[in-house]
MDTraj code that builds the backbone (N, CA, C; nanometers):
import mdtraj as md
import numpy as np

residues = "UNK UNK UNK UNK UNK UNK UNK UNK UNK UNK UNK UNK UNK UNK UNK UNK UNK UNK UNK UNK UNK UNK UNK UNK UNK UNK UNK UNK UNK UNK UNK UNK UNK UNK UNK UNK UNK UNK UNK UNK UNK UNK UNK UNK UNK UNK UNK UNK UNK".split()
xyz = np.array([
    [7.5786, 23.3854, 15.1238],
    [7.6513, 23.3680, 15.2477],
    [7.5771, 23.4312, 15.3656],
    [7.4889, 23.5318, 15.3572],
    [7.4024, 23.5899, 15.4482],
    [7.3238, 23.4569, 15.5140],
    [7.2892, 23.3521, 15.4408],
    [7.2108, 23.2880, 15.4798],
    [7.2591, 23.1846, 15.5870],
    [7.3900, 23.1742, 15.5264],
    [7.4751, 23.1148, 15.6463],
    [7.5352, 23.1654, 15.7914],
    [7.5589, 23.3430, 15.7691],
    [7.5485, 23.3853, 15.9053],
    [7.4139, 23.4003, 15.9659],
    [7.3102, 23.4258, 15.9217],
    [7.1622, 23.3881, 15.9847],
    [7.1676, 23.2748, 16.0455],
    [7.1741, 23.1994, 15.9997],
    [7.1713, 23.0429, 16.0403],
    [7.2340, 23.0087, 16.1751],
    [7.3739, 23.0427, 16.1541],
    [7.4376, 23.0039, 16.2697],
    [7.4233, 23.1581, 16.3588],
    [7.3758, 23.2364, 16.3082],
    [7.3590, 23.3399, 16.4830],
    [7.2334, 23.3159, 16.5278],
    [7.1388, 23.2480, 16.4394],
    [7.0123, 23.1657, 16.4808],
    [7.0241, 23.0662, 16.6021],
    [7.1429, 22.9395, 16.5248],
    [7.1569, 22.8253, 16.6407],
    [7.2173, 22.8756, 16.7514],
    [7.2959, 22.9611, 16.7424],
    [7.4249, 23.0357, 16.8328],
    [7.3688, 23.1095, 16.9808],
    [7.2291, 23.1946, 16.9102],
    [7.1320, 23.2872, 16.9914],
    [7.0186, 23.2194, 17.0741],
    [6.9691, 23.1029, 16.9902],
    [6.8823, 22.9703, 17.0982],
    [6.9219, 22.8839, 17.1056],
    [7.0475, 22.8690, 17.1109],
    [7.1553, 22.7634, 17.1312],
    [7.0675, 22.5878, 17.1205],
    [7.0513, 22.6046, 16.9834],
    [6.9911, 22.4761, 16.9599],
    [7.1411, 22.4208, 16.8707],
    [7.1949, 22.3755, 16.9207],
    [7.3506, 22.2986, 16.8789],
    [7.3090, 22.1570, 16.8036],
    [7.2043, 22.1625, 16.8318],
    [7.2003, 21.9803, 16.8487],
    [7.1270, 22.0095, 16.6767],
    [7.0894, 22.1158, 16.6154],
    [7.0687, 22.1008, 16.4680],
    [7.1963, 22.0425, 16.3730],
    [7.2707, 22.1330, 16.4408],
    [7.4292, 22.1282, 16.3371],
    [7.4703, 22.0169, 16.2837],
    [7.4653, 21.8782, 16.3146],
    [7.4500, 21.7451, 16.2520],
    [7.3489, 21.7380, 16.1757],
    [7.2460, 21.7458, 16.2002],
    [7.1394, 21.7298, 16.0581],
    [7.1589, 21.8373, 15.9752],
    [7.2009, 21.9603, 15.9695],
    [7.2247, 22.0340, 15.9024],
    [7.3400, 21.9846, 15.7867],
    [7.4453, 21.9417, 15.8896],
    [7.5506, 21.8817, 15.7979],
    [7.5205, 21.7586, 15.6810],
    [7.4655, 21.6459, 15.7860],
    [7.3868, 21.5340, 15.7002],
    [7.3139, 21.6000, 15.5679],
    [7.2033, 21.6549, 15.5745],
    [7.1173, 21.7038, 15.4900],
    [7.2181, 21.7584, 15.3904],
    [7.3064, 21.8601, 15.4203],
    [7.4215, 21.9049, 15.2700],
    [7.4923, 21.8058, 15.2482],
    [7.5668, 21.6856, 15.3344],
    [7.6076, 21.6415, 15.2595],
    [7.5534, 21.5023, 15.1937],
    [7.4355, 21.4847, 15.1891],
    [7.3372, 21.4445, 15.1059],
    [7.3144, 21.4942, 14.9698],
    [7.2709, 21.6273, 14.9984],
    [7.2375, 21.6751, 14.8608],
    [7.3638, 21.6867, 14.7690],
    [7.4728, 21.7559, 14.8212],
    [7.6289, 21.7142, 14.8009],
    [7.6186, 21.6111, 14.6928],
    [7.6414, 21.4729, 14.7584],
    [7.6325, 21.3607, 14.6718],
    [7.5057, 21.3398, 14.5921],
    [7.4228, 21.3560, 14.6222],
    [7.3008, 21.3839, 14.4896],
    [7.3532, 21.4478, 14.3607],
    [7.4077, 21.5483, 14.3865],
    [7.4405, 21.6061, 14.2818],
    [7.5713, 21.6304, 14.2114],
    [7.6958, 21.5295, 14.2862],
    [7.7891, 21.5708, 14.2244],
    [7.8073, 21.3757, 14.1170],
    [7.6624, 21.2923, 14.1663],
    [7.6725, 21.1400, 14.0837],
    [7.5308, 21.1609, 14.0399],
    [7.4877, 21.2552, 13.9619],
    [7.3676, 21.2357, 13.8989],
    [7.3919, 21.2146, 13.7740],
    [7.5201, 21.2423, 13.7256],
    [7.5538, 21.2118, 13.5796],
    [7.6066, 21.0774, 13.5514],
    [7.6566, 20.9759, 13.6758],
    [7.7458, 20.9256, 13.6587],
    [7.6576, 20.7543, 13.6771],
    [7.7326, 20.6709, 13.6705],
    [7.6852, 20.5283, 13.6377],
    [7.6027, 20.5240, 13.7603],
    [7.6802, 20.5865, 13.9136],
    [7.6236, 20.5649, 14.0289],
    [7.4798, 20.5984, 14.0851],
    [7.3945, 20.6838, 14.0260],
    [7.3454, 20.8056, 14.0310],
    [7.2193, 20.6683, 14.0928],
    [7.1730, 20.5706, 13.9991],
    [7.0439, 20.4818, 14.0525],
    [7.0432, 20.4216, 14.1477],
    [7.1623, 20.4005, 14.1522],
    [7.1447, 20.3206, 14.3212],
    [7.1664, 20.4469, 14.4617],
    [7.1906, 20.5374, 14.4446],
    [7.1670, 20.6534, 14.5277],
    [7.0093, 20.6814, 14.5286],
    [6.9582, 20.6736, 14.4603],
    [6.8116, 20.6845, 14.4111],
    [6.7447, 20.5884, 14.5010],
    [6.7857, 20.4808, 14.4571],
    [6.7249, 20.4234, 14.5813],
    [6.7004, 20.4048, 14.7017],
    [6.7921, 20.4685, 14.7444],
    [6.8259, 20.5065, 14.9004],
    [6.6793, 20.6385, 14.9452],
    [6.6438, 20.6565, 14.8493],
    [6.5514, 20.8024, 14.8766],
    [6.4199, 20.7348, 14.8440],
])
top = md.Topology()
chain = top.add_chain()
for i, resn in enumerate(residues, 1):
    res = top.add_residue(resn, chain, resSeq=i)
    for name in ("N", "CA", "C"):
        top.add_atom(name, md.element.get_by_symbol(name[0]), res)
traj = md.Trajectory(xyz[None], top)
């Protein structure tokens, strides 16, 4: 969790705001990477990459 208050007193302190969407995108990417890697869906996510 340290890494998450770094982060945002990072964007917060050079007020680069405009990360916080790709930040989000990017987790919730990996998110779904990994909660259909077991599952029937998992190859056609694959392909997307």
């Amino acid at each position: 969790m340290d890494f998450l208050k770094d982060l945002l007193g990072f964007l917060k302190e050079r007020k680069k705001y405009w990360l916080i969407p790709a930040i989000v995108i990017l987790l919730l990417i990996g998110v779904i990477v990994v909660l259909t890697s077991g599952s029937a869906i998992a190859p056609f996510i694959y392909t997307l990459f």
